[in-house]
C-alpha positions in Angstrom: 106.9 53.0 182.6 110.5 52.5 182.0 111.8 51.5 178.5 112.8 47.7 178.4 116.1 47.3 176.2 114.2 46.6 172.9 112.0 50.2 173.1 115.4 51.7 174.2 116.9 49.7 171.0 114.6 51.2 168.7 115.1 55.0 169.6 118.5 54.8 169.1 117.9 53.1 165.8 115.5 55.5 164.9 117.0 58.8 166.1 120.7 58.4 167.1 119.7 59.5 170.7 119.8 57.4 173.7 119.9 57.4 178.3 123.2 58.1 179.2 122.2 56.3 181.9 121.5 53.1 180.2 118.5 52.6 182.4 117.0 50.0 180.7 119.7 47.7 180.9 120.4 45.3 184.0 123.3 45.3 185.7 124.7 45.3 189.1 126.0 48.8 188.8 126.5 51.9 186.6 129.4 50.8 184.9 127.6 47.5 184.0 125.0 48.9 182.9 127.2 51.4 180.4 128.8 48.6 179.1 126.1 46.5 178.3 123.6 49.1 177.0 126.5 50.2 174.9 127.1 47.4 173.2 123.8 46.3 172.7 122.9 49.4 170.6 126.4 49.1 168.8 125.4 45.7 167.9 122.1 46.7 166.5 123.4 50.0 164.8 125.7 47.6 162.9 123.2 44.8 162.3 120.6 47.8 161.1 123.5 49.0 158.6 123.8 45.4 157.0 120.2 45.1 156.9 120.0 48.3 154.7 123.3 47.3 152.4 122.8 43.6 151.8 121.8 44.0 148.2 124.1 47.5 147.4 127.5 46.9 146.1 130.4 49.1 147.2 131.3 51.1 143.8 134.7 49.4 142.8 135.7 52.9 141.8 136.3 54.0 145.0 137.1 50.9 146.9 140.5 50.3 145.1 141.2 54.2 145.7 144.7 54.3 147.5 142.9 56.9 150.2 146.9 58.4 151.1 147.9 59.5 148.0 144.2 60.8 146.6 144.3 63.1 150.3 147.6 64.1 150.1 146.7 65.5 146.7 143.8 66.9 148.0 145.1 68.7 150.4 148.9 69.5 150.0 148.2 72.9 148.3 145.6 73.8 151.4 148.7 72.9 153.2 151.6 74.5 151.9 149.7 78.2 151.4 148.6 78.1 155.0 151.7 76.5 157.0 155.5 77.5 157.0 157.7 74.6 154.9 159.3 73.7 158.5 155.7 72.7 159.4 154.2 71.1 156.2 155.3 67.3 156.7 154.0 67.3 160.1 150.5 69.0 158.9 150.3 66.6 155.9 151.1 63.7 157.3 148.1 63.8 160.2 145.8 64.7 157.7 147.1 61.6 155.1 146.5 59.3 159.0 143.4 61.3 159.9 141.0 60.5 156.1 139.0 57.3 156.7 137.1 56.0 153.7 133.7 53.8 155.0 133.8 50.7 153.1 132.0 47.9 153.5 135.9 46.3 155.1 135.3 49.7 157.6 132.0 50.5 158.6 132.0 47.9 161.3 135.2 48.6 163.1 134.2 52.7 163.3 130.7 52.2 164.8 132.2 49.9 167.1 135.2 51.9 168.4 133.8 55.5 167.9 133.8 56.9 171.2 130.0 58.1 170.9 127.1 56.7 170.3 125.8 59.9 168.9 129.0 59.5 166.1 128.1 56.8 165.4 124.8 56.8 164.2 125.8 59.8 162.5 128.4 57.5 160.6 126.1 55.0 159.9 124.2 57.2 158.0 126.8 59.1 156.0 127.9 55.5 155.2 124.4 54.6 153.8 123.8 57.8 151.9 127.1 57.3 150.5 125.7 53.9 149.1 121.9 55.2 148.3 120.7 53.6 150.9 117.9 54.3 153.0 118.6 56.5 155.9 117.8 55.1 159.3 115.5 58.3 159.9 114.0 60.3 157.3 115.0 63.2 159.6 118.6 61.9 159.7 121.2 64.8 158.0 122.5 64.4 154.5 125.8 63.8 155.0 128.8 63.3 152.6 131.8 63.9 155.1 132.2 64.0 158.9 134.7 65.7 161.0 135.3 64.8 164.6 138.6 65.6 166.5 141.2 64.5 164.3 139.5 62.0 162.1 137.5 63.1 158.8 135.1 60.5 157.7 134.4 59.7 154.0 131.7 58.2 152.2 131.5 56.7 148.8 129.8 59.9 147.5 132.4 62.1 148.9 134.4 61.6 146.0 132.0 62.3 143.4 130.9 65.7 144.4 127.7 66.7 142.3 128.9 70.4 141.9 132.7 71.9 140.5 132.9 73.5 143.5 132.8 71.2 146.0 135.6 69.0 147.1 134.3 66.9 150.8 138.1 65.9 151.2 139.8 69.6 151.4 136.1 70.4 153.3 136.5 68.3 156.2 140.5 68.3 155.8 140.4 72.3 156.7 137.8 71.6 159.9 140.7 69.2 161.5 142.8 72.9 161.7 141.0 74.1 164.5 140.4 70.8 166.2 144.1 69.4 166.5 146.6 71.1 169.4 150.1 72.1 167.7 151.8 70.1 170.4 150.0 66.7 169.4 151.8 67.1 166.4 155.2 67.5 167.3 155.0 71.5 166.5 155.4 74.4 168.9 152.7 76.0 171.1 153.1 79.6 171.1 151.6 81.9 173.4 149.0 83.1 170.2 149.4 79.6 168.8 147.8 76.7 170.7 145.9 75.1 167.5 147.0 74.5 164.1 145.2 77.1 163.1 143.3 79.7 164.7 139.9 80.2 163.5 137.1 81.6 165.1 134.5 79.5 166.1 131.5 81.7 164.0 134.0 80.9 161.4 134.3 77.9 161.2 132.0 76.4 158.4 133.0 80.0 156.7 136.8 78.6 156.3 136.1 75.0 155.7 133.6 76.1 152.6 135.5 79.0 151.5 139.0 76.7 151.4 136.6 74.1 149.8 136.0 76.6 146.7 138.9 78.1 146.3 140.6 74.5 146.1 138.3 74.5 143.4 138.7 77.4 141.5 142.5 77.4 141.9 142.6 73.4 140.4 140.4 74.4 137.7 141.5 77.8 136.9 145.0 77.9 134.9 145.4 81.6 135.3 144.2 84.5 137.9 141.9 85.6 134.9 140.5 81.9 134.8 140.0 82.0 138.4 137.9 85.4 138.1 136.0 83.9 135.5 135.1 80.7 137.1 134.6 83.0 140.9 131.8 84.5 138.5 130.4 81.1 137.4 130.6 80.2 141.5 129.0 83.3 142.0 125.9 82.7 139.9 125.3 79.1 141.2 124.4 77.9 144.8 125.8 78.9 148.0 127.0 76.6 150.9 123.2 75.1 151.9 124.5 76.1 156.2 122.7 78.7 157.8 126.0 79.7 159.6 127.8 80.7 156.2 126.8 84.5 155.3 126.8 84.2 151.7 127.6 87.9 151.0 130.6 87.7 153.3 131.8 84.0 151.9 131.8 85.3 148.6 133.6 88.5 149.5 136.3 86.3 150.7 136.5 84.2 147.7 137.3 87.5 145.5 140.0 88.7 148.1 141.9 84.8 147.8 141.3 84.6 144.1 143.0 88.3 143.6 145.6 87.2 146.1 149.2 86.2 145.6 148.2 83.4 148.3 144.5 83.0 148.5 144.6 80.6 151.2 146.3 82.9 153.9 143.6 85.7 153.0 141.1 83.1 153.6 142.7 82.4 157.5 143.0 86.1 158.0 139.3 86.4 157.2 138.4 83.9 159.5 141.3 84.0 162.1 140.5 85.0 165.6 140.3 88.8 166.1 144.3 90.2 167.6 141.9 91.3 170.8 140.2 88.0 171.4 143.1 86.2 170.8 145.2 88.2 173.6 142.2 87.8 176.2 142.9 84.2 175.4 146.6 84.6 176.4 145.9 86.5 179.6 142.9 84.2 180.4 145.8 81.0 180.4 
């Protein structure tokens, strides 16, 4: 038996996955049946997110943050150890356009205009565990930032990170590096340089957790012997909770940037792109 819309309805709602197909949907054609079934379960996903807030109130805290300036202080040392100054406007001012905060004056424009369905269920949920909310699935990820493309999603929690080492903002901030072309930006392609920054795809989570820290222990730290001592601290606590970050090796980095002059270029150079995979990248072009 084919799902009618309301059993289709329901596994969206309950799993974030849906027929790309849209079967269940009438319609005269494909397209019609896209654009209805889309907006159906867009509708719901937003009703279901009201449903689950209408008694939480948005922490005043955060909604009267002014989201620029907090990110650009987030993230302008990231920037200026890791770009050249001819480059540093351009990088901070995508990643001042590119932080959106999910508020309750937000939430429904990004679920409606996200380009995926899959996004945004996933932003429905960082919005409601931002909140304290129940989850729509008690399988749905824990999340306290999301990073798609150029945009880096924010929840209420992301700006009361439980641990010292953790900062969501620099986090997500330092995945939009490897997602954004230099040439969007106004800045030079080279024949080595077609991203911002060139990071290895196994290496990924490595640099976004590893600039996350070191954010950390560079803001907390007055002095490289501070940083040392508070690396040790790091060392003795938890490690990123993502099965793709070697802990041995993320901490290894950590002691090279922290003994650094500029900690955050040893961290790219840990996790750039080997010189021979970036030059079969050239020739492949």
């Amino acid at each position: 038996m084919p799902e009618t819309p309301e059993q289709a309805t329901e596994r969206y709602l309950r799993s974030g996955k849906h027929d790309a197909h849209f079967r269940a949907w009438p319609g005269n054609d494909f397209l019609a049946r896209i654009h209805g079934g889309d907006a159906a379960l867009r509708s719901a996903l937003i009703s279901a997110v009201h449903s689950c807030t209408v008694h939480i109130a948005f922490p005043e805290t955060v909604a009267n943050i002014d989201v620029v300036a907090f990110t650009r202080g987030k993230v302008a040392p990231m920037v200026r150890g890791l770009f050249p100054a001819s480059e540093q406007a351009s990088v901070l001012d995508l990643l001042e356009r590119s932080v959106i905060l999910l508020t309750p004056a937000t939430i429904d424009a990004q679920l409606q205009n996200t380009q995926w369905l899959a996004t945004a269920w996933d932003l429905a949920n960082l919005y409601l565990g931002g909140l304290g909310a129940e989850l729509l699935a008690e399988d749905a990820p824990p999340l306290l930032g999301l990073s798609e493309e150029t945009s880096c999603y924010l929840s209420a929690a992301s700006f009361d990170a439980p641990g010292r080492f953790e900062d969501f903002v620099v986090h997500e901030a330092a995945h939009i590096f490897h997602n954004c072309k230099r040439e969007t930006i106004g800045l030079r392609k080279t024949r080595t340089r077609e991203w911002l920054l060139e990071i290895d795809f196994g290496k990924r989570e490595t640099f976004a957790y590893a600039c996350e820290a070191y954010s950390r222990l560079h803001s907390l730290g007055d002095s490289p012997r501070g940083r040392q001592e508070l690396l040790a601290e790091h060392e003795q606590g938890s490690m990123p909770p993502d099965e793709r970050v070697d802990a041995v090796e993320y901490m290894d980095i950590l002691r090279e940037a922290v003994a650094a002059r500029n900690g955050w270029k040893r961290i790219l150079q840990r996790c750039s792109l080997p010189r021979v995979a970036r030059r079969a990248r050239v020739v492949a072009a």
